[in-house]
Backbone as JSON, one array per atom type, in Angstrom:
{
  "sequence": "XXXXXXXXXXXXXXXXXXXXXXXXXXXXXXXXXXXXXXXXXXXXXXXXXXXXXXXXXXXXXXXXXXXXXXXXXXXXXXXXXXXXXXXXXXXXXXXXXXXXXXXXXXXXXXXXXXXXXXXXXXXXXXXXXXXXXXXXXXXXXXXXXXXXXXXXXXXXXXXXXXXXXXXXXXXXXXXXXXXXXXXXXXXXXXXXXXXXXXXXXXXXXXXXXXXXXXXXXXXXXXXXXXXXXXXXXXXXXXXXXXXXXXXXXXXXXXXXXXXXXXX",
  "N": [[22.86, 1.32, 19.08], [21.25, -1.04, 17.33], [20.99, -1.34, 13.74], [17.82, -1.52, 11.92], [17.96, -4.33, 9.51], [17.08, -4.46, 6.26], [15.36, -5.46, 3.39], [14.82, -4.82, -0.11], [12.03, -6.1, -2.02], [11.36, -5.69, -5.4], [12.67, -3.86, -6.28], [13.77, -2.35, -8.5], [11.83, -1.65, -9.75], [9.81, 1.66, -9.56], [8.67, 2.29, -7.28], [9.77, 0.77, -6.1], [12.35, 1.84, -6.57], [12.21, 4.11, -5.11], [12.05, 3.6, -2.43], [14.35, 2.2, -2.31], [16.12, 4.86, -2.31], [15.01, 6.59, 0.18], [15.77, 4.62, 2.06], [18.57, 4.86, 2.45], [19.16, 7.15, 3.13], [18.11, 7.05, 5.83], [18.55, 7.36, 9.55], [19.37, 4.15, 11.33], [18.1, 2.34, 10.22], [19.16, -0.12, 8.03], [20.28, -0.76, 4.42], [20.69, -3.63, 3.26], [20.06, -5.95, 1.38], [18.55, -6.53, -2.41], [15.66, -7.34, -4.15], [14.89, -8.15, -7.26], [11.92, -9.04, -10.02], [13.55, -8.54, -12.74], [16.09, -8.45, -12.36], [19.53, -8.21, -13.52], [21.8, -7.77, -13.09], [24.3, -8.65, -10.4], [24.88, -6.94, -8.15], [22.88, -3.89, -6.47], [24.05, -0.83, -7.5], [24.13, 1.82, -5.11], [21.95, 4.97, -4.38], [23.36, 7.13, -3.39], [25.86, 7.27, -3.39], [27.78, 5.6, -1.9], [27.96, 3.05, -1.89], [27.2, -0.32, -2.9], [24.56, -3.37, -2.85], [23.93, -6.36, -2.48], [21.66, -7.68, -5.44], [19.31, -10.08, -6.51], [17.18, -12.15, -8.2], [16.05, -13.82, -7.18], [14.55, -14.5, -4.33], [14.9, -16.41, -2.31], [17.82, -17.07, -2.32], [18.88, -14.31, -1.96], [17.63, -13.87, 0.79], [18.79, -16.0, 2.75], [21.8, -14.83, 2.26], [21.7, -12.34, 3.11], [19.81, -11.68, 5.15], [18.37, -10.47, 6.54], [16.12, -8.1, 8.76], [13.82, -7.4, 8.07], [11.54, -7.36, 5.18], [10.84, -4.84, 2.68], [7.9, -4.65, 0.46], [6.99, -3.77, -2.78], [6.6, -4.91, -5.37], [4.3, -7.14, -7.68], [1.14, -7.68, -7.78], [0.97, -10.59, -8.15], [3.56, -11.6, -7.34], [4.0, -10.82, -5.19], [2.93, -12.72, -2.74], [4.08, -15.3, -3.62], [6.68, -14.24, -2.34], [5.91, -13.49, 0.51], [5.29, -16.18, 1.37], [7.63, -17.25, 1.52], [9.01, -15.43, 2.74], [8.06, -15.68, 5.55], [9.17, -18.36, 6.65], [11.45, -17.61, 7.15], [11.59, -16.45, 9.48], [10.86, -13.42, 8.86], [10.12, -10.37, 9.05], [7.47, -7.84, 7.23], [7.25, -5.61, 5.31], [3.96, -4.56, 3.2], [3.31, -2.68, 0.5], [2.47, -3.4, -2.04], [-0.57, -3.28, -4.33], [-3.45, -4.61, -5.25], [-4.05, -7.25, -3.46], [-6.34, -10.18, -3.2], [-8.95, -10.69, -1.2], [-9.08, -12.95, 0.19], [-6.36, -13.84, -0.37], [-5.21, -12.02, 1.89], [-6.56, -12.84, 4.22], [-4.59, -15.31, 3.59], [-2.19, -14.11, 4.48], [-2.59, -12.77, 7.39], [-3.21, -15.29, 8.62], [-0.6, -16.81, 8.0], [1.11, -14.65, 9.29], [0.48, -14.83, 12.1], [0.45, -18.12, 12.75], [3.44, -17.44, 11.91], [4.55, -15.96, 13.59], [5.6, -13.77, 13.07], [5.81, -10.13, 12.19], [3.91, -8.14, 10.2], [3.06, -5.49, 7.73], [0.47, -4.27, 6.02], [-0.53, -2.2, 3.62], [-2.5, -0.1, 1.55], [-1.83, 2.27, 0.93], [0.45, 4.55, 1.49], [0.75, 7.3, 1.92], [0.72, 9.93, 4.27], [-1.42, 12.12, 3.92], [-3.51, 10.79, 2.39], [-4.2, 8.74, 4.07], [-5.36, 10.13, 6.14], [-7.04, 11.16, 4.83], [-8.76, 9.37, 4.42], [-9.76, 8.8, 7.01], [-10.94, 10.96, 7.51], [-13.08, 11.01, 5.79], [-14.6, 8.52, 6.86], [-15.88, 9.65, 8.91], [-17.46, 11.39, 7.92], [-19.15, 10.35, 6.35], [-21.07, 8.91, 8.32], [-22.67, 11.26, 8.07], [-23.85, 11.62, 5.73], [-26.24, 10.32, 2.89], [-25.09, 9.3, 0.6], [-22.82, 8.81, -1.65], [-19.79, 9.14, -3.64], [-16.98, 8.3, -5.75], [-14.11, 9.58, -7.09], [-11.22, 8.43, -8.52], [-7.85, 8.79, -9.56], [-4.8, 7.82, -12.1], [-1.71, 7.24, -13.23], [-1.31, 6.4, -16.18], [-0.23, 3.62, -16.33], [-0.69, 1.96, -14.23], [-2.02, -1.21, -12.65], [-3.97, -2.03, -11.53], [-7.74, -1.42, -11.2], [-10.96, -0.55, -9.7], [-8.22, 1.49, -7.25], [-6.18, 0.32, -4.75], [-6.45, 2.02, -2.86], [-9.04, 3.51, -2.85], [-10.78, 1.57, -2.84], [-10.24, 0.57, -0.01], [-11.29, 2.93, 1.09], [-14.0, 3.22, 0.29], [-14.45, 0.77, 1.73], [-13.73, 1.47, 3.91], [-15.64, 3.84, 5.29], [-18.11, 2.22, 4.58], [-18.07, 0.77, 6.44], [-18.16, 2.64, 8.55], [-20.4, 3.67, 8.76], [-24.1, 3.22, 9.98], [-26.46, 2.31, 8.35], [-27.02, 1.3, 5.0], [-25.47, 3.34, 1.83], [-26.85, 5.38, 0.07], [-28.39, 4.16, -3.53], [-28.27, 5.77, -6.56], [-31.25, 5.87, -9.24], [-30.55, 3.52, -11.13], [-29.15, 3.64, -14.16], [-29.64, 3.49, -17.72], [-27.18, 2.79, -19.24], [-25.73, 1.02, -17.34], [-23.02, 0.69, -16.72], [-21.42, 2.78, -17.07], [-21.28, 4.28, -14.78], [-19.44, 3.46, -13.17], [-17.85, 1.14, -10.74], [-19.8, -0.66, -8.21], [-19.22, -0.42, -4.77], [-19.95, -1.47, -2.01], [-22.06, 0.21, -1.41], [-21.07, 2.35, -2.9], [-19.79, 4.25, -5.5], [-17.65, 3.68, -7.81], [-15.41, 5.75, -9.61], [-12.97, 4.97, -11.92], [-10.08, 6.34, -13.14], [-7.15, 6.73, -16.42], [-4.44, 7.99, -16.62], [-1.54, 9.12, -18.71], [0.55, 11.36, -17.21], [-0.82, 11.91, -15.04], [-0.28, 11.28, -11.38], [-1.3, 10.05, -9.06], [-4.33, 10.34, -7.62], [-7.28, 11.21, -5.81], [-10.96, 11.7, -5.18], [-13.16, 11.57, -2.8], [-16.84, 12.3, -2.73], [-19.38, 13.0, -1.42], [-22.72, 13.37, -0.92], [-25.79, 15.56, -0.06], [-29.24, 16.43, 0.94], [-28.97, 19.55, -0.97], [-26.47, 20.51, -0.83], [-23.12, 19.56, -0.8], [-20.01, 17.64, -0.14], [-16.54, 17.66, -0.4], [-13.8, 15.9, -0.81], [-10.49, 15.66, -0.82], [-6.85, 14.27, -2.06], [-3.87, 14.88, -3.34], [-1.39, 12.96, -4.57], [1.58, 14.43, -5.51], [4.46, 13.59, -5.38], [6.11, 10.77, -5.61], [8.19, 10.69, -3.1], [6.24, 10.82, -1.07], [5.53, 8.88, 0.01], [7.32, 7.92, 1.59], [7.08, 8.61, 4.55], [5.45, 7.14, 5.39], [6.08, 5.0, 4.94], [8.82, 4.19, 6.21], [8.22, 4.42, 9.04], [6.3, 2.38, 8.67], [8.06, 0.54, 8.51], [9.95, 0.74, 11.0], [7.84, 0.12, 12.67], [7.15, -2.52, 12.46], [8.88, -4.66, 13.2], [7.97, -4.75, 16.04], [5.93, -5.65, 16.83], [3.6, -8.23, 16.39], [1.92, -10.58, 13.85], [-1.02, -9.14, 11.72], [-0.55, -6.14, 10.43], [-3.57, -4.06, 9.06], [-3.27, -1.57, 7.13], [-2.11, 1.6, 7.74], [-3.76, 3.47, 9.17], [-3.63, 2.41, 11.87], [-1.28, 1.92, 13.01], [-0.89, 5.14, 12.89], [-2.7, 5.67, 15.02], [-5.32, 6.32, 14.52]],
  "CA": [[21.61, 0.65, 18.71], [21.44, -2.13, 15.99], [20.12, -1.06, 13.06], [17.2, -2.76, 11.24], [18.11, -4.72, 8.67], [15.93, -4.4, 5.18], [15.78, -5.88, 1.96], [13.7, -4.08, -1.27], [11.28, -7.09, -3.05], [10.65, -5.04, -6.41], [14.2, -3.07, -6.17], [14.04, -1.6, -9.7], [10.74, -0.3, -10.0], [9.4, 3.09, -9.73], [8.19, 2.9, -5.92], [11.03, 0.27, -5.35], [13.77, 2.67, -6.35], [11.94, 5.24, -3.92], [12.27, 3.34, -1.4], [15.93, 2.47, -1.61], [17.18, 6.23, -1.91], [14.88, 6.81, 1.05], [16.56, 3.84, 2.98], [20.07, 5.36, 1.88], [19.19, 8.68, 4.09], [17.72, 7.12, 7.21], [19.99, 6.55, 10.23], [18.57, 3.17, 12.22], [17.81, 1.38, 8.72], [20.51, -0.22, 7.05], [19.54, -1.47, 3.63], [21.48, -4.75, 2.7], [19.89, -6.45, 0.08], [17.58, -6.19, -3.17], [15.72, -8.28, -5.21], [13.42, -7.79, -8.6], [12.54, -10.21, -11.85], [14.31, -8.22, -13.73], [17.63, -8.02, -11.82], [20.49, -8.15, -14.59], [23.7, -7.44, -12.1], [24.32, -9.31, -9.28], [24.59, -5.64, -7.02], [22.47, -3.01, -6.58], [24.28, 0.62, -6.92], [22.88, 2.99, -4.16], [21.64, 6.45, -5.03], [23.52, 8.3, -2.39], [27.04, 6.77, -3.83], [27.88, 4.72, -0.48], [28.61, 1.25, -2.59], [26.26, -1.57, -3.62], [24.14, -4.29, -2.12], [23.78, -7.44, -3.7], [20.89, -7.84, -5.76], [19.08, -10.94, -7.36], [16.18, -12.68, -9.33], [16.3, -14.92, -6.28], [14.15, -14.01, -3.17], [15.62, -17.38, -1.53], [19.05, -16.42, -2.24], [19.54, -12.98, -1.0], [17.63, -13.83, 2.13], [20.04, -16.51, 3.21], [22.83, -14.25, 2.32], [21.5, -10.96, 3.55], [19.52, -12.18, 6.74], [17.33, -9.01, 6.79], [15.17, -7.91, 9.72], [12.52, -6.9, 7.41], [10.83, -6.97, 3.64], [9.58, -4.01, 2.27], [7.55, -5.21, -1.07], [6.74, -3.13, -4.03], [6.6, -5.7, -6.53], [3.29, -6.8, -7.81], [0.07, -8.79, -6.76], [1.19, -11.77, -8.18], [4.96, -11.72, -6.71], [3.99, -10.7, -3.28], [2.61, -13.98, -2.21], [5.16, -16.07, -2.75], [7.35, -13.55, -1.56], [5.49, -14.02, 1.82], [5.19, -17.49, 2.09], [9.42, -17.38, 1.59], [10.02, -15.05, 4.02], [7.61, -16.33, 6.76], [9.88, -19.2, 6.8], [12.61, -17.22, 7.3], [10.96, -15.63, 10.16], [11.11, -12.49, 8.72], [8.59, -9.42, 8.88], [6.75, -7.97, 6.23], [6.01, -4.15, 4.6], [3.9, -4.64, 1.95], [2.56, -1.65, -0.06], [1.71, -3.51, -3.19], [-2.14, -3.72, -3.92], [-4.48, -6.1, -6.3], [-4.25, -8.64, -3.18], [-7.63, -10.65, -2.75], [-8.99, -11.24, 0.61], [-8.14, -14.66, 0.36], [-4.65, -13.41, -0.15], [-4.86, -11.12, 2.85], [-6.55, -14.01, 5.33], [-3.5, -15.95, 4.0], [-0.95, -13.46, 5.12], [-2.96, -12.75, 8.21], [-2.58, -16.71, 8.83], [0.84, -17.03, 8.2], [1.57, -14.27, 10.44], [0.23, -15.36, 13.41], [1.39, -19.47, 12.68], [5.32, -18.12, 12.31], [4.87, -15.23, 14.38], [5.81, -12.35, 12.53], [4.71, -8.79, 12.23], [3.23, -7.75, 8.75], [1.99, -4.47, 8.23], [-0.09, -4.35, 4.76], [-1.3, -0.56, 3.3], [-3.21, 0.27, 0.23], [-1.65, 4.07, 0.91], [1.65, 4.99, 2.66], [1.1, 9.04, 2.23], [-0.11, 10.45, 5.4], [-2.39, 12.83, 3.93], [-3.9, 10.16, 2.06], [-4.75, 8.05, 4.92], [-6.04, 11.13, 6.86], [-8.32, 11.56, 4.08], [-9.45, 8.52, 4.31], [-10.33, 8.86, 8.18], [-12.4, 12.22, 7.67], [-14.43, 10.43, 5.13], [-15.41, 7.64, 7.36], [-16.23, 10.28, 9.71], [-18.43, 12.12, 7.24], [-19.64, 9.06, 6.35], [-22.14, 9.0, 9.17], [-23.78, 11.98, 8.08], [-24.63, 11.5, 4.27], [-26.59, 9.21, 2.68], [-25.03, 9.44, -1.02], [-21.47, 8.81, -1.75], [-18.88, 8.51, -4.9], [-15.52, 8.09, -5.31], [-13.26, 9.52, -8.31], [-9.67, 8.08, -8.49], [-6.73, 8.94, -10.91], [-3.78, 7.26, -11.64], [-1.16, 7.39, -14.32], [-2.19, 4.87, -16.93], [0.93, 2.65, -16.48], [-0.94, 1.2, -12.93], [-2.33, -2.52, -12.98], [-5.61, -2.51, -10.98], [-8.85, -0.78, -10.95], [-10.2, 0.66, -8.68], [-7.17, 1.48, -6.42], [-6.39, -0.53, -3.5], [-6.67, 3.34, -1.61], [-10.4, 3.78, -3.22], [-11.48, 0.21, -2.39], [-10.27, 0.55, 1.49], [-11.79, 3.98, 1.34], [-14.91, 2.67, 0.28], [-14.91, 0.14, 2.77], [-14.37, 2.12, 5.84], [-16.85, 4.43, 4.67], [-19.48, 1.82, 4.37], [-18.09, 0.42, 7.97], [-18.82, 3.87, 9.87], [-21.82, 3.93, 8.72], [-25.23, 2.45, 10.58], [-27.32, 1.74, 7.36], [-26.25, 1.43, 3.33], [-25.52, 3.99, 1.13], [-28.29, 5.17, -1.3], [-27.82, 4.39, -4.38], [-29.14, 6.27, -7.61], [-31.51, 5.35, -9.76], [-30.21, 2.36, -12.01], [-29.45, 4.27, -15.72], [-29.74, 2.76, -19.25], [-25.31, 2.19, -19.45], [-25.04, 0.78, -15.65], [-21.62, 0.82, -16.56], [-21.1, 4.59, -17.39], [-21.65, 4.62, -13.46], [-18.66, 3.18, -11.73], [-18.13, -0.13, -9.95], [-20.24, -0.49, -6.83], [-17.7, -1.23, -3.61], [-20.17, -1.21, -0.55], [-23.26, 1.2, -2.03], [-20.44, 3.46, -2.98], [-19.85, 4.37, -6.88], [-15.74, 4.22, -7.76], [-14.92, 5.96, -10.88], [-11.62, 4.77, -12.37], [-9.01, 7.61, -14.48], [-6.2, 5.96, -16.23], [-3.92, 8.87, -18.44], [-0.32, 9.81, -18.46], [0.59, 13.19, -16.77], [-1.18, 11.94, -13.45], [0.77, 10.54, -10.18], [-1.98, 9.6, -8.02], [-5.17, 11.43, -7.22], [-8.86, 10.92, -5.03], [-11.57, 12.89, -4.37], [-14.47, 11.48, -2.0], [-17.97, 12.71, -3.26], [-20.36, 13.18, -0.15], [-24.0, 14.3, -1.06], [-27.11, 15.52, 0.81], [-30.2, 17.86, -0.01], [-29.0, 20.96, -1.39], [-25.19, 20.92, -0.58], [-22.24, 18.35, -1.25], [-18.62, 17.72, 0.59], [-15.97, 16.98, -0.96], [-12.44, 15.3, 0.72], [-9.32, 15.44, -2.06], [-5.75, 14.31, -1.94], [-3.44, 14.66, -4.25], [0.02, 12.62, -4.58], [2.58, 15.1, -6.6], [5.77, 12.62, -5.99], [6.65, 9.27, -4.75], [8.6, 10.69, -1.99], [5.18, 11.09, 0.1], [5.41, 7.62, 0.5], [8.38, 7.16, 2.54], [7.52, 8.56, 5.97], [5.0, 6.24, 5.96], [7.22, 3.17, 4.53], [10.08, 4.14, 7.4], [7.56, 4.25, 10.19], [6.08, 0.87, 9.32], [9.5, -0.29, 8.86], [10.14, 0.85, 12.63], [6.92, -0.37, 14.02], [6.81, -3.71, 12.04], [9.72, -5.01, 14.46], [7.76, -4.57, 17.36], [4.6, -6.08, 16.8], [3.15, -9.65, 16.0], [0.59, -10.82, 13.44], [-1.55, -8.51, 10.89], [-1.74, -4.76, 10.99], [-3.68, -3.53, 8.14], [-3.61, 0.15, 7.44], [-1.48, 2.85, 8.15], [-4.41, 4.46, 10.56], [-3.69, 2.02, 12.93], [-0.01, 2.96, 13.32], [-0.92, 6.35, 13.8], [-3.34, 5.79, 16.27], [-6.3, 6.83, 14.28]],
  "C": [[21.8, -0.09, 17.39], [20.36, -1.68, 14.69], [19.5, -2.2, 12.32], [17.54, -2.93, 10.11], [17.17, -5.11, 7.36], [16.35, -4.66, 3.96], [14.57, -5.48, 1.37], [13.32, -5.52, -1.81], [11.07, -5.87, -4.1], [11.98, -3.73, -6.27], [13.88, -1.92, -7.17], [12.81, -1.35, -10.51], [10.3, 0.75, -9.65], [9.49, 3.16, -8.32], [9.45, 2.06, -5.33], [12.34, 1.27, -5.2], [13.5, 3.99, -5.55], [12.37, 5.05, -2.81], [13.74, 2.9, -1.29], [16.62, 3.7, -1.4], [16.31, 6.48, -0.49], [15.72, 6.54, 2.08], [18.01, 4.49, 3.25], [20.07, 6.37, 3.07], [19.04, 8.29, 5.3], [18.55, 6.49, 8.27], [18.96, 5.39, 11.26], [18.05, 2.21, 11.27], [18.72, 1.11, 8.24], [19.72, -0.76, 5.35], [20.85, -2.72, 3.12], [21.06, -5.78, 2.05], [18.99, -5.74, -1.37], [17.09, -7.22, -3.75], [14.33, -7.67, -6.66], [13.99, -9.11, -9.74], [13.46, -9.61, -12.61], [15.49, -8.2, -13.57], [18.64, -8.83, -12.58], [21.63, -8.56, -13.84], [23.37, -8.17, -10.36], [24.47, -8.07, -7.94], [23.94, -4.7, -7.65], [23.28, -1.21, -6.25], [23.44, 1.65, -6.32], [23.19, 4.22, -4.44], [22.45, 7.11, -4.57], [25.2, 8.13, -2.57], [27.96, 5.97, -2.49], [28.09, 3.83, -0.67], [27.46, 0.9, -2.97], [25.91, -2.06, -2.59], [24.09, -5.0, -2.97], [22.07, -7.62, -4.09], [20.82, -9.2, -6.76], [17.81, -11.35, -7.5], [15.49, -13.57, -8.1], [16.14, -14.98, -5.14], [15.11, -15.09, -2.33], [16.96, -17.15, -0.95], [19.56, -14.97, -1.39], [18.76, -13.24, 0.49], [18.7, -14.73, 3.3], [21.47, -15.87, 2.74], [22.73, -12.72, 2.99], [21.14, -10.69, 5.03], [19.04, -10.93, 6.95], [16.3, -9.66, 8.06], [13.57, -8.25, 8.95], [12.81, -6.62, 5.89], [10.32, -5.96, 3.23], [9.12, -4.4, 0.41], [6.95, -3.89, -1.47], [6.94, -3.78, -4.93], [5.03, -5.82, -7.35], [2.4, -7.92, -7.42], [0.37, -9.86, -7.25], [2.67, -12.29, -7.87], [4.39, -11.44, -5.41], [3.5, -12.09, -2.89], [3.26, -14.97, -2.25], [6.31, -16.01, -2.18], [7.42, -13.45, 0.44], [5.95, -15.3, 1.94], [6.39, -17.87, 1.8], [9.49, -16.96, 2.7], [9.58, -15.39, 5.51], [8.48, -17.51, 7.44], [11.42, -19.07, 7.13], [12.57, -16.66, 9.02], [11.2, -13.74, 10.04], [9.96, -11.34, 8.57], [8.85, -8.46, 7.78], [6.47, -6.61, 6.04], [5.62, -4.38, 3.57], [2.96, -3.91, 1.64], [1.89, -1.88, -1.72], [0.11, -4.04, -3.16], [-2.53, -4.5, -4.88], [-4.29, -6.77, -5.48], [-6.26, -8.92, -2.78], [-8.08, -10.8, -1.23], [-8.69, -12.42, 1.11], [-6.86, -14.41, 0.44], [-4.67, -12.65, 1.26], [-5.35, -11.91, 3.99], [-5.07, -15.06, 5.2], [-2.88, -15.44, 5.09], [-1.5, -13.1, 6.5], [-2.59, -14.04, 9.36], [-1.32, -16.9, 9.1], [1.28, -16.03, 9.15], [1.58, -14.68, 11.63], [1.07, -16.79, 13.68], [3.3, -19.02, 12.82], [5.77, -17.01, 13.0], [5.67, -14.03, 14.39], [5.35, -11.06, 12.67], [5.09, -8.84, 10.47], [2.78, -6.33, 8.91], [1.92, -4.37, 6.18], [-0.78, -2.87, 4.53], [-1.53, -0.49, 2.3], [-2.49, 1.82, -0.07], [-0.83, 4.22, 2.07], [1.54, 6.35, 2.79], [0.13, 9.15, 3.25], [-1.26, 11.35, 4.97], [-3.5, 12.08, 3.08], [-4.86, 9.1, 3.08], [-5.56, 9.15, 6.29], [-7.13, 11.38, 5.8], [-9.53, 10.52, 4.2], [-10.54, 8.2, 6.26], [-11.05, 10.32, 8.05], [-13.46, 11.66, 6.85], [-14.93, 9.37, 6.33], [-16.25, 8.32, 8.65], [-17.39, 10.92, 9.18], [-19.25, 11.2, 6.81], [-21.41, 8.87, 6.98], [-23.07, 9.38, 8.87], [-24.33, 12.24, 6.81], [-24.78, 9.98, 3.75], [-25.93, 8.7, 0.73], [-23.12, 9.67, -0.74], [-20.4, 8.51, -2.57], [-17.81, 9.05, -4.82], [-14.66, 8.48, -6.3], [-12.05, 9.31, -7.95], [-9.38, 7.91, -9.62], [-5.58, 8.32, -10.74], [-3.14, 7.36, -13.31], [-1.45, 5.8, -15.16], [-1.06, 3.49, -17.39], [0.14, 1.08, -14.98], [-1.74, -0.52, -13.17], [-3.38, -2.5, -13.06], [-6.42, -1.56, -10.94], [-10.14, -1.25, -10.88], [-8.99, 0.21, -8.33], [-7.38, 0.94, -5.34], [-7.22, 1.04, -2.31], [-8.19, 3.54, -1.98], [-11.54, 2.51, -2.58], [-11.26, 0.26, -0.67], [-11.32, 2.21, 1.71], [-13.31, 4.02, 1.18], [-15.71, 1.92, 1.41], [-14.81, 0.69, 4.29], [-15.29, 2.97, 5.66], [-17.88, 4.17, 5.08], [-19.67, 1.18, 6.62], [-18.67, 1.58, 9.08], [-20.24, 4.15, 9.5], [-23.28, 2.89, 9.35], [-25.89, 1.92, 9.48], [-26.22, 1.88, 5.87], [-26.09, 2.88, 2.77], [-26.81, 3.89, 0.48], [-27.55, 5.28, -2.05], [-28.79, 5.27, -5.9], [-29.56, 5.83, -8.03], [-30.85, 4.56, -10.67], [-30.52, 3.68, -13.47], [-29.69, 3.23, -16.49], [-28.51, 2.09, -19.67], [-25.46, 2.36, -17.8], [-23.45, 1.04, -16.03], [-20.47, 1.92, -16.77], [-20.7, 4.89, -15.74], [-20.7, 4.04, -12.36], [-18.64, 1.82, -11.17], [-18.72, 0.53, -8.49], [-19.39, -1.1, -5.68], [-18.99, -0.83, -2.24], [-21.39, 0.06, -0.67], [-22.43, 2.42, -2.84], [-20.09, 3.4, -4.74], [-18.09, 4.44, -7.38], [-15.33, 4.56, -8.94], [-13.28, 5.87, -10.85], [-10.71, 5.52, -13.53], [-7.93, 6.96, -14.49], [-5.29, 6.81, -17.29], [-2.51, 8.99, -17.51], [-0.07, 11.07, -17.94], [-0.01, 12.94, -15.18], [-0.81, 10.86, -12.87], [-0.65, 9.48, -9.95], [-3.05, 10.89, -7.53], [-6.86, 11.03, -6.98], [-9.4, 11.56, -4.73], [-13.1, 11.82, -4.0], [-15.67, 12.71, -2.41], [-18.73, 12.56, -2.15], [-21.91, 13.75, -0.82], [-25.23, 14.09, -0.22], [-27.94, 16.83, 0.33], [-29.36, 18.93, 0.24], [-27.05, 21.62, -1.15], [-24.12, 19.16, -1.17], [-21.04, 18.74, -0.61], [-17.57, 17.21, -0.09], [-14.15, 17.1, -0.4], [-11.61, 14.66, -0.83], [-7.65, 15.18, -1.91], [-4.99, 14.03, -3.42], [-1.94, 14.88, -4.43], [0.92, 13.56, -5.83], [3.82, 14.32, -6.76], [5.67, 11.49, -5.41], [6.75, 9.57, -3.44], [7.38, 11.11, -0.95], [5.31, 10.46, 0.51], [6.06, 7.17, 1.53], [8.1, 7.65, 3.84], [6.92, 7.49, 6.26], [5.45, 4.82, 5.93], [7.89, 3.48, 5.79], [9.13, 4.27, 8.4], [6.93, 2.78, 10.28], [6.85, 0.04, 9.43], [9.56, -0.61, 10.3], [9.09, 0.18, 13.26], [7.02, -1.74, 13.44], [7.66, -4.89, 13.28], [9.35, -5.27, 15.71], [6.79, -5.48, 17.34], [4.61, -7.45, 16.14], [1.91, -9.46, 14.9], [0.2, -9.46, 12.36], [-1.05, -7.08, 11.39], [-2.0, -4.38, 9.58], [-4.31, -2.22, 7.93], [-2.82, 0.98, 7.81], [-1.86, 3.28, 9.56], [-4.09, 3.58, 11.89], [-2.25, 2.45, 13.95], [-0.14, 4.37, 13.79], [-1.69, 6.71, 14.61], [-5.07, 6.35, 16.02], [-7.28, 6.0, 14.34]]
}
């Protein structure tokens, strides 16, 4: 069987260098390129001591020398886009786990998929128990009328909210028949959270924490509450190497994880 061929966008950052030692382990993935701004050395040494790939500054470049199946991005919201509209032209398909894109950005890439006939698969949240969290809330959803959102993140991250708080929000507000209530209006509206969809999203930004969400549910006289909480990187990768595998197969958008797993 031919293995798929993958190149890292964002090589030599935190979630990038996750994802190449992942790649390193899995048999049916080859990894043969890299690229990041910062890339110094023309190869990338792999974790697992197995040699180098070539790495460069120079999305253009390593794709006409590498000829990858598939992108997985981890760079950031303002590199992923013209990271796309390179490799579309390459006809090449698309993991991309970095978040801050706009919806305008995400009808692009929706667009361009379809026009050059790619598969894409776009996620706010590669850990499985993360995206299972996010399908019991929209489930619970239904049955309360009151709903807030705390998310943590180590205070190195770009955007806030999190892309995983903002989709979590919005399916939320989607399973639901009517709006959220919202509380009375205080004296500091802004003590209180951005509003995403009636929903309240408190934003934590300190050193010492990975990644961490807890869904707020309330109704007379009780409250629910739906918590995940990322301890390493490596959560990330079954779900990176599964959309790797399915991206290959498929045409056009998929956005979300849950759809991959059938949820």
């Amino acid at each position: 069987m031919t293995p798929i061929r993958v190149l890292v966008h964002g090589a030599l950052g935190k979630m990038g260098r996750e994802v190449v030692s992942a790649l390193c382990h899995e048999q049916g993935i080859q990894l043969v390129g890299a690229t990041d701004l910062k890339a110094a050395d023309n190869y990338l040494t792999l974790p697992d001591g197995s040699g180098t790939v070539p790495l460069s500054s120079d999305l253009e470049y390593i794709l006409v020398n590498c000829q990858p199946d598939v992108i997985i991005d981890f760079s950031t919201a303002q590199a992923v886009m013209p990271a796309v509209r390179i490799a579309v032209n390459h006809g090449i398909n698309l993991v991309i786990g970095t978040t801050g894109l706009t919806t305008e950005e995400l009808d692009e890439i929706d667009n361009l998929a379809k026009a050059h006939d790619v598969g894409m698969v776009v996620a706010a949240n590669f850990a499985l128990g993360a995206i299972m969290m996010i399908h019991l809330a929209k489930i619970a959803a239904r049955y309360f009328d009151y709903a807030e959102i705390i998310e943590q993140h180590h205070h190195m991250k770009a955007d806030a909210p999190s892309g995983t708080a903002l989709t979590t929000a919005k399916a939320m507000a989607s399973a639901k028949s009517k709006p959220f209530c919202q509380s009375p209006e205080p004296k500091s509206p802004q003590s209180r959270g951005r509003q995403v969809e009636g929903v309240a999203i408190h934003s934590i930004r300190l050193p010492g924490i990975l990644a961490r969400q807890e869904v707020l549910l309330g109704g007379p006289g009780q409250t629910l509450s739906l918590k995940h909480d990322t301890i390493s990187r490596e959560c990330y990768m079954p779900g990176v190497i599964l959309a790797t595998r399915e991206v290959v197969k498929r045409k056009g958008l998929i956005y979300g994880l849950d759809t991959l797993l059938g949820l």
